[in-house]
Every structure is written in C-alpha cells, then in structure tokens.
N, C-alpha and C positions, 0 to 999 in steps of 0.2 A: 256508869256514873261519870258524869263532867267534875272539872275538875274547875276549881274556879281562873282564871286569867291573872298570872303574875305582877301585870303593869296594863295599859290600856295601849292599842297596837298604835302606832305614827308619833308615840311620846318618846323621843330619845335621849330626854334630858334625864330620865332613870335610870341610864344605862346604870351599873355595878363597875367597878373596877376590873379589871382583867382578871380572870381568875385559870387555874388550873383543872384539868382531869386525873383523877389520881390514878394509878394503876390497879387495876382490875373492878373498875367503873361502869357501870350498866352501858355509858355509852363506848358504839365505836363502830366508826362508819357511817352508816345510814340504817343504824338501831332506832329507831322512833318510837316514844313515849307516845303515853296515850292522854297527853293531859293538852290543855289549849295550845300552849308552846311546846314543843318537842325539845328535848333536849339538843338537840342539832340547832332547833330554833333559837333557841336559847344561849346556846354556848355561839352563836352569829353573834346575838344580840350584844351581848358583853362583851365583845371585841370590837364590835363598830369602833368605838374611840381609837381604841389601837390604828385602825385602817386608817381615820383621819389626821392621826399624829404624825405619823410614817409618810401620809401623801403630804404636808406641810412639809415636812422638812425638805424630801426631796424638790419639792415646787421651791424653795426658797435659791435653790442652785440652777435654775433654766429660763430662758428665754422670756420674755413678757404672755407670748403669743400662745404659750402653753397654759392651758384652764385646771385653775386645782380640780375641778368637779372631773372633770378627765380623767386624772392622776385618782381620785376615790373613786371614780366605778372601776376601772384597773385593780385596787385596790381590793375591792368588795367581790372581786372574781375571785383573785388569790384567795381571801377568807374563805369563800365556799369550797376551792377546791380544798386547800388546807384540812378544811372542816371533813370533807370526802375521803381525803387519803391519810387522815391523820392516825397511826396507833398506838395506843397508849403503854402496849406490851413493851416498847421502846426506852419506856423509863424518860422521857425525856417531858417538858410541860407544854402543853398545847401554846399557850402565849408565844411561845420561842420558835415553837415549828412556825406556826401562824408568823411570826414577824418576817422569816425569810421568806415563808409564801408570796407575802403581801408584797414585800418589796422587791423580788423576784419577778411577778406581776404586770408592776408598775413601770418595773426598767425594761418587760419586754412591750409592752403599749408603747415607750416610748420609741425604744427604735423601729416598732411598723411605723411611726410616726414620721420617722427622718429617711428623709431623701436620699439620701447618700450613705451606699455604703460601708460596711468597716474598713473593704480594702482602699475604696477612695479617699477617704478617713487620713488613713495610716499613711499614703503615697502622699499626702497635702503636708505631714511633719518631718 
C-alpha cells in the first residue's frame, strides 16, 4: 500500500523547522521507509533551510567572486553525508551533527577553490 506524499516534491517553502531524531528511532543510516519520502528523504528535506542559513552566513565573509549557490551545493553534500554517517545511539541531535557537517563541507569547497596554499598562506604573514 502507497502512502500518500507529505508535501508536493520542488515545493521548499514547506520545509518544517529543524527537527531532531530521537534515540532508538526507526531511522539510521540508510534505513529506508517505505512511504513516498523516506525517512532519509525527509529528514534532507527539513534541514535544507539549515544548509542555506549556514552557506549565507559564511558567504557574507568572502570575496565577491565566490557564488552563494556554490557555498549550498557544498553545503547540501555535507547534509547527505551527515544524513549517511549520522547515529543516533550517540545521544547527540541530528541538527548539530548536521551543522558541523555542513559547514565542514563548505570550508572544504572552499579551499579546493584557492590557489594558494596553506604553507604559502602562512610564509605571506
């Protein structure tokens, strides 16, 4: 039996607020539900905002030349892996693992992005 579709898919303005996975929660890993969203799907879905908040802020300290959209796909990498290695046996709340993911991510895009070294970096100060 189908399950009916929580929200209508490309609609992101219904994201939910950030929410948490409790401990000892059906999900973990790549446990997939059997309903139109997966719980994996889902627990993505409700974090998007997150992914966006986090690539703003960063984008607000860089360069012109650096593209927010850049900084949220970076971002929306970190989410899935997060989503991937996250366990909940940890006691800890998915939003929080997820924000270091994300921003983790983010700051590794950037530096494939820069030319120059860390040791060139550090010899210039």
């Amino acid at each position: 039996m189908k399950t009916k579709m929580t929200r209508p898919p490309g609609n992101l303005s219904l994201i939910s607020p950030c929410s948490a996975i409790a401990p000892g929660s059906t999900y973990h890993g790549d446990n997939l539900g059997s309903g139109f969203f997966t719980s994996r799907d889902q627990l993505i879905l409700d974090h998007l905002r997150l992914v966006k908040m986090i690539a703003v802020h960063v984008h607000k300290d860089l360069p012109i030349h650096v593209e927010l959209d850049d900084l949220v796909h970076a971002g929306v990498l970190g989410l899935f892996d997060a989503v991937r290695k996250y366990d909940p046996e940890k006691q800890v709340p998915f939003s929080s693992y997820a924000k270091c993911c994300i921003k983790g991510a983010i700051l590794d895009s950037l530096r494939e992005l820069d030319r120059r070294s860390t040791t060139v970096r550090s010899s210039w100060n």
